[in-house]
MARVEX-427210 format. One record per atom (N, C-alpha, C, CB): residue number from 1; residue in one letter; atom name; x, y, z. Coordinates in Angstrom, 1 decimal. Glycine has a CB too. Layout:
BEGIN
PT   pos   code   site     east    north       up
PT   NUM      a     CA        X        Y        Z
...
END
This chain:
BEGIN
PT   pos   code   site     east    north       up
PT     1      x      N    -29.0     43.5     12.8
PT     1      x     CA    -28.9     42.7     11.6
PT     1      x      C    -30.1     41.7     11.5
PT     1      x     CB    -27.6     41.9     11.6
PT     2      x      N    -30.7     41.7     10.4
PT     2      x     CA    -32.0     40.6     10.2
PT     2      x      C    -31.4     39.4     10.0
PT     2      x     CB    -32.9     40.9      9.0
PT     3      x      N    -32.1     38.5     10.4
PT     3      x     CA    -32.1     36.5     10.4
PT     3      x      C    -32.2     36.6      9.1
PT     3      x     CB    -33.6     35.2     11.4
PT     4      x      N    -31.6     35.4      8.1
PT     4      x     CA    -31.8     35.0      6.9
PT     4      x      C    -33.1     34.5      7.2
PT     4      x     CB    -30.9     34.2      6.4
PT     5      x      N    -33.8     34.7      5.5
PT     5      x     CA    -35.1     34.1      5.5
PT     5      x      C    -34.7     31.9      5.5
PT     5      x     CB    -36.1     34.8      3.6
PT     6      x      N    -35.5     31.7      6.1
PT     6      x     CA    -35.0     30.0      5.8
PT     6      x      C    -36.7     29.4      5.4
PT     6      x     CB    -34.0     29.0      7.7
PT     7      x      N    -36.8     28.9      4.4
PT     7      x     CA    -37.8     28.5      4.0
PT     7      x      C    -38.1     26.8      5.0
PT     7      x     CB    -37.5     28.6      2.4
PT     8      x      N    -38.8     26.6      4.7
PT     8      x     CA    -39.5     25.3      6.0
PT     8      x      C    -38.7     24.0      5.4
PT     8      x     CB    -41.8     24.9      6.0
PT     9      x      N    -38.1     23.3      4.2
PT     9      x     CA    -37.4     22.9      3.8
PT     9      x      C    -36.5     22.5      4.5
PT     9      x     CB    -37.2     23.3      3.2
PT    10      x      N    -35.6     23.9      4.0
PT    10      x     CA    -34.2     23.7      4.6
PT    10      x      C    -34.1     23.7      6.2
PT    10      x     CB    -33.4     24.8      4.2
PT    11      x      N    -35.2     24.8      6.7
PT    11      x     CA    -35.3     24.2      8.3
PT    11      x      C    -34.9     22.9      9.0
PT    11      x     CB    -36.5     24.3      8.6
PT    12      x      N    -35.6     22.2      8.1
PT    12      x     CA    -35.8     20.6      8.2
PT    12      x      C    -34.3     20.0      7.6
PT    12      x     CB    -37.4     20.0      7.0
PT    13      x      N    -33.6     20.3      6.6
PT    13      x     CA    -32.8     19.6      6.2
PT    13      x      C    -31.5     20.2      7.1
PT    13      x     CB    -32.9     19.5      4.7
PT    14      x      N    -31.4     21.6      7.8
PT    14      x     CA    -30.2     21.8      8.6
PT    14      x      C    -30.5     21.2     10.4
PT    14      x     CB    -30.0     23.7      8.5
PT    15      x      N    -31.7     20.8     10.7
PT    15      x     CA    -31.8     20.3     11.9
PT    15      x      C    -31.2     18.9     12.0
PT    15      x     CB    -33.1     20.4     12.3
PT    16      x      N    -31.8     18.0     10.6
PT    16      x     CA    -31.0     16.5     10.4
PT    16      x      C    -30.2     16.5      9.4
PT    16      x     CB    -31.8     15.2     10.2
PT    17      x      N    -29.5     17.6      9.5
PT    17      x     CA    -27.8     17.5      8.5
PT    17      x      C    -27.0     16.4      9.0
PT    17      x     CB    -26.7     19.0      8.7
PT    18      x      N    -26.8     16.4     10.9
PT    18      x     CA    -26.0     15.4     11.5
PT    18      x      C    -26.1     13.5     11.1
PT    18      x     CB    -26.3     15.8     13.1
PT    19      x      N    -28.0     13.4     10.8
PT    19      x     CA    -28.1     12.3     10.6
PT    19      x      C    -28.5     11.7      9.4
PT    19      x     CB    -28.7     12.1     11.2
PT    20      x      N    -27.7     12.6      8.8
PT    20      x     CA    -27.6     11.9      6.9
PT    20      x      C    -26.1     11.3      6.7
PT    20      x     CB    -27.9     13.3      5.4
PT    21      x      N    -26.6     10.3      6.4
PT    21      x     CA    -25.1      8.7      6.4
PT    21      x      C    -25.3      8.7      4.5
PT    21      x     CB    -25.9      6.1      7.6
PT    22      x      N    -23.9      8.7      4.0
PT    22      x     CA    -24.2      8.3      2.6
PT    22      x      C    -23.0      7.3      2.4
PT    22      x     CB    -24.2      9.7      1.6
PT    23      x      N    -23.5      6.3      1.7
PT    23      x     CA    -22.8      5.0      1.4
PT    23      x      C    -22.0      5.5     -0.3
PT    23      x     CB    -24.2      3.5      1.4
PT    24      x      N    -20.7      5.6     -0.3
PT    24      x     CA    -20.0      5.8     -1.9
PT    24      x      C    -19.7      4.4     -2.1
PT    24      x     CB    -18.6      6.8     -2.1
PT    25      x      N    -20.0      3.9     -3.1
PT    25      x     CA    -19.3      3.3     -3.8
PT    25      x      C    -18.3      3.0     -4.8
PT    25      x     CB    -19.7      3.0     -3.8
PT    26      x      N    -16.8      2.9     -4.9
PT    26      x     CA    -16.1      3.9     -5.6
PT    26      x      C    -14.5      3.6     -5.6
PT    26      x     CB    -16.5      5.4     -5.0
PT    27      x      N    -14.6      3.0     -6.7
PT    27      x     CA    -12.9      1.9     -6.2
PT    27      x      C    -11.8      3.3     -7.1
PT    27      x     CB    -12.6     -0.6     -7.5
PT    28      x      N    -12.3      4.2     -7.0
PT    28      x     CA    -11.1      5.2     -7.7
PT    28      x      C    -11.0      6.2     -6.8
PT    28      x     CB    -11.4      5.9     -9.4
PT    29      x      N     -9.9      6.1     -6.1
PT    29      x     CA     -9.4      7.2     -4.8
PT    29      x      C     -9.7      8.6     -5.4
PT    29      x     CB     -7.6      7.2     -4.4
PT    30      x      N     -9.0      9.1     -6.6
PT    30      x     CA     -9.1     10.6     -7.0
PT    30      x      C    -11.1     10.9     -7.0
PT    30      x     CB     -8.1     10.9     -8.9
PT    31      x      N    -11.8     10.1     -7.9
PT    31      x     CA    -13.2     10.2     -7.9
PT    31      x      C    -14.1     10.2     -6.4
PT    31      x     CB    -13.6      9.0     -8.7
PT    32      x      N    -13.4      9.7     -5.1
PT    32      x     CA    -13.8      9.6     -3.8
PT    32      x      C    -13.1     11.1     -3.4
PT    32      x     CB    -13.2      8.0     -3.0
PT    33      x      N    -12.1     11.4     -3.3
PT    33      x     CA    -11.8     12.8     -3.3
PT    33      x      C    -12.5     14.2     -3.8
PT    33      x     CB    -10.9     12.7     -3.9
PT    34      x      N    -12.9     14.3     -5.0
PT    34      x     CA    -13.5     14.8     -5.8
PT    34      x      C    -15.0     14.9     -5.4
PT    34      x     CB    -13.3     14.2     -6.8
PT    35      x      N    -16.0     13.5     -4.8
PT    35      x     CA    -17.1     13.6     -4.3
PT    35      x      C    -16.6     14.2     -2.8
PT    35      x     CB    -17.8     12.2     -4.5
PT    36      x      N    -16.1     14.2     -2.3
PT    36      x     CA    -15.9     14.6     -0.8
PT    36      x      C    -15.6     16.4     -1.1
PT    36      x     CB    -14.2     13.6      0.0
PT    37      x      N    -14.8     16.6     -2.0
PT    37      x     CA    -14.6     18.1     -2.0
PT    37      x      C    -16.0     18.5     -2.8
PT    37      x     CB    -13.0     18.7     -2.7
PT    38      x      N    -16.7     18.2     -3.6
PT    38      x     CA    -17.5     18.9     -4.0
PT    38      x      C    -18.8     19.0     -2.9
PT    38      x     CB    -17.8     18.4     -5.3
PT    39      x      N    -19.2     18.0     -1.6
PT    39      x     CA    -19.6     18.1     -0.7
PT    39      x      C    -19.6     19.2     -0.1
PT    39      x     CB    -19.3     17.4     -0.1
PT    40      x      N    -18.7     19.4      0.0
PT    40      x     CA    -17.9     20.2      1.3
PT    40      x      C    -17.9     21.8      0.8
PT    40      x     CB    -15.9     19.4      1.5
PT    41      x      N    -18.0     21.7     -0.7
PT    41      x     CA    -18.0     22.7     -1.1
PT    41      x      C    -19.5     23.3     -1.6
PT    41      x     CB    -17.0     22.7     -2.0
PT    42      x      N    -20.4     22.6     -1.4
PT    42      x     CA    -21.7     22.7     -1.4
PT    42      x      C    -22.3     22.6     -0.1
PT    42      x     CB    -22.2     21.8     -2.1
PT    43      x      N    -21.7     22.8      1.0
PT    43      x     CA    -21.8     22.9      2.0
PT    43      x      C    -22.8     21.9      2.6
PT    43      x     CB    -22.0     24.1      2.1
PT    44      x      N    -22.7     20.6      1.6
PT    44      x     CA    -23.5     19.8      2.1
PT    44      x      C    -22.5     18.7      3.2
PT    44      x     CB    -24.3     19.2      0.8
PT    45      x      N    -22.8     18.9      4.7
PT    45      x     CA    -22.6     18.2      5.7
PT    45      x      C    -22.8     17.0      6.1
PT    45      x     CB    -23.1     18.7      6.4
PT    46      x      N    -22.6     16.2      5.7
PT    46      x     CA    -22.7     14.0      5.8
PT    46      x      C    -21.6     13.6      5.8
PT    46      x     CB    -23.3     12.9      4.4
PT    47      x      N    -22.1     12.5      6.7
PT    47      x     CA    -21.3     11.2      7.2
PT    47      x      C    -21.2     10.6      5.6
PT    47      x     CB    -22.3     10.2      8.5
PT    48      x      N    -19.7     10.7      5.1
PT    48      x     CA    -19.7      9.7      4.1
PT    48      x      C    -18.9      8.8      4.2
PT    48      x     CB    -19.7     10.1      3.1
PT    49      x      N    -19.5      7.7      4.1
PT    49      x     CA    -18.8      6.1      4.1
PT    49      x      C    -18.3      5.6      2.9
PT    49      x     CB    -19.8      5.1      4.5
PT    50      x      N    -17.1      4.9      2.7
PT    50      x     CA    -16.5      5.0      1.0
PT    50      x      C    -16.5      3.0      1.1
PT    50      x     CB    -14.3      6.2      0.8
PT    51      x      N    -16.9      2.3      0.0
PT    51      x     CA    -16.5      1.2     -0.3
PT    51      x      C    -16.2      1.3     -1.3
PT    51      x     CB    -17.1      0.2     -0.2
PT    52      x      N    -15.0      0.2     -1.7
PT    52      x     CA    -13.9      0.0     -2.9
PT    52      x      C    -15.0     -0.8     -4.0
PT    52      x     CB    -12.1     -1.1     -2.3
PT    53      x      N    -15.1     -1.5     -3.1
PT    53      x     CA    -16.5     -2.5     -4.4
PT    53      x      C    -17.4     -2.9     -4.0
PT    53      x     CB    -16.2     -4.0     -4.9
PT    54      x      N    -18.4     -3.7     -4.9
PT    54      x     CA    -19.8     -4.0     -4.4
PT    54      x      C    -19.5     -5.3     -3.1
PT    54      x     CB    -20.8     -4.6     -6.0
PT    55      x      N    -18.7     -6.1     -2.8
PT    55      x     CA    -19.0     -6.7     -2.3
PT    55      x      C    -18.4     -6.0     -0.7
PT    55      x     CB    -18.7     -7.9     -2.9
PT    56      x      N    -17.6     -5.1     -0.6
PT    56      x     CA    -17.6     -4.4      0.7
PT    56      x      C    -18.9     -3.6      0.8
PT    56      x     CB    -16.2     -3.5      0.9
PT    57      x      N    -19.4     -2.7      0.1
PT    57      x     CA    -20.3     -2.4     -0.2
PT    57      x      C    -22.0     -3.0      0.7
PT    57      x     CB    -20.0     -2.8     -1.5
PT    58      x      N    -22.2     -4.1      0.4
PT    58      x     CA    -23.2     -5.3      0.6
PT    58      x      C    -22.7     -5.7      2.1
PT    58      x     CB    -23.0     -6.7     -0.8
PT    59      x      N    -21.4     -6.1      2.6
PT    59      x     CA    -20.8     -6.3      4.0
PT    59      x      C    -21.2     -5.0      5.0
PT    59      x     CB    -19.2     -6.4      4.0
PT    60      x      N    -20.9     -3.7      4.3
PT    60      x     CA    -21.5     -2.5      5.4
PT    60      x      C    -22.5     -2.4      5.3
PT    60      x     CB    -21.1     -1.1      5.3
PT    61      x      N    -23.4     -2.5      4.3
PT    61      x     CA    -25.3     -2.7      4.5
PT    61      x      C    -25.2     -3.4      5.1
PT    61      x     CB    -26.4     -3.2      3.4
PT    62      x      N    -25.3     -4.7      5.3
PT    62      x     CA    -25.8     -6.0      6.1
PT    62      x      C    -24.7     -6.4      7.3
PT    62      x     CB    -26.0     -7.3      5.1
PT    63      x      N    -24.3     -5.4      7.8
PT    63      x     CA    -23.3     -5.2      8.6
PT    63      x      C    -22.1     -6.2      9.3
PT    63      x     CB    -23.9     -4.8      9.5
PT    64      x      N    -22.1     -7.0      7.9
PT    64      x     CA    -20.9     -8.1      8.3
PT    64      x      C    -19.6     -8.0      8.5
PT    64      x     CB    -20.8     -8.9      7.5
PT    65      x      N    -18.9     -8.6      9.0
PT    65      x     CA    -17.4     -8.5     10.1
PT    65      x      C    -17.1     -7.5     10.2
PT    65      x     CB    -16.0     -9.0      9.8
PT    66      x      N    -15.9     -6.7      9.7
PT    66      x     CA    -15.3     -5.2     10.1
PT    66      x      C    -16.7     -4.1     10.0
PT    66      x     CB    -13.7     -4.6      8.9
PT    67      x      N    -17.8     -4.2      9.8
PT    67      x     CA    -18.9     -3.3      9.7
PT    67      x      C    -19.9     -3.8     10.5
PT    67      x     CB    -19.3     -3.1      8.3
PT    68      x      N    -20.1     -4.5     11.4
PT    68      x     CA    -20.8     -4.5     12.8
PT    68      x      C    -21.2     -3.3     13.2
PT    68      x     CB    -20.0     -5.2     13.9
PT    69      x      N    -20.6     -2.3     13.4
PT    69      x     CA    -21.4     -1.0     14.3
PT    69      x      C    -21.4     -0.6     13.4
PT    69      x     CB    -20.8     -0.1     15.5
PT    70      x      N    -21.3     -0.5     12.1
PT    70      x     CA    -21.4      0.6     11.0
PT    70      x      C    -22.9      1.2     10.8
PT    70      x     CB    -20.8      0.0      9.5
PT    71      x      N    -22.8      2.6     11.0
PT    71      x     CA    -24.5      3.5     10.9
PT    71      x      C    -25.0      3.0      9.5
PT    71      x     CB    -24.4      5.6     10.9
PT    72      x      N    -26.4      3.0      9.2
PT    72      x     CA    -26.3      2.8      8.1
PT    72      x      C    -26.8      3.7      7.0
PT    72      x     CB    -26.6      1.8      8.1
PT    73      x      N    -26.7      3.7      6.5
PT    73      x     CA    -27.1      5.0      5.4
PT    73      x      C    -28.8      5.2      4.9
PT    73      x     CB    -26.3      4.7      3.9
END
């Protein structure tokens, strides 16, 4: 069986698939759902992180209280 062709790109984007962090912001559960299955179904592979509002949001950027170790996007 022949290797798929993989263009130099995607080479690059399947080696750091593990280290792409994406920050949602997104106070409507079904719309956070919806972005997670269409991910998943695009076979696109990330860490995704969900805030309800801008000001949790702004706490996991700047990594304040419950978001201290949080990776950041």
């Amino acid at each position: 069986m022949e290797a798929p062709f993989i263009l130099p790109y995607q080479s690059f984007f399947i080696e750091f698939m593990d280290h792409i962090h994406n920050l949602l912001v997104e106070d409507i559960e079904g719309d956070t759902l919806f972005t997670r299955e269409t991910l998943g179904n695009a076979k696109i592979f990330t860490k995704l992180n969900v805030a309800e509002d801008g000001k949790e949001a702004m706490d996991f950027l700047t990594k304040a209280a419950f978001y201290s170790n949080a990776i950041q996007p």
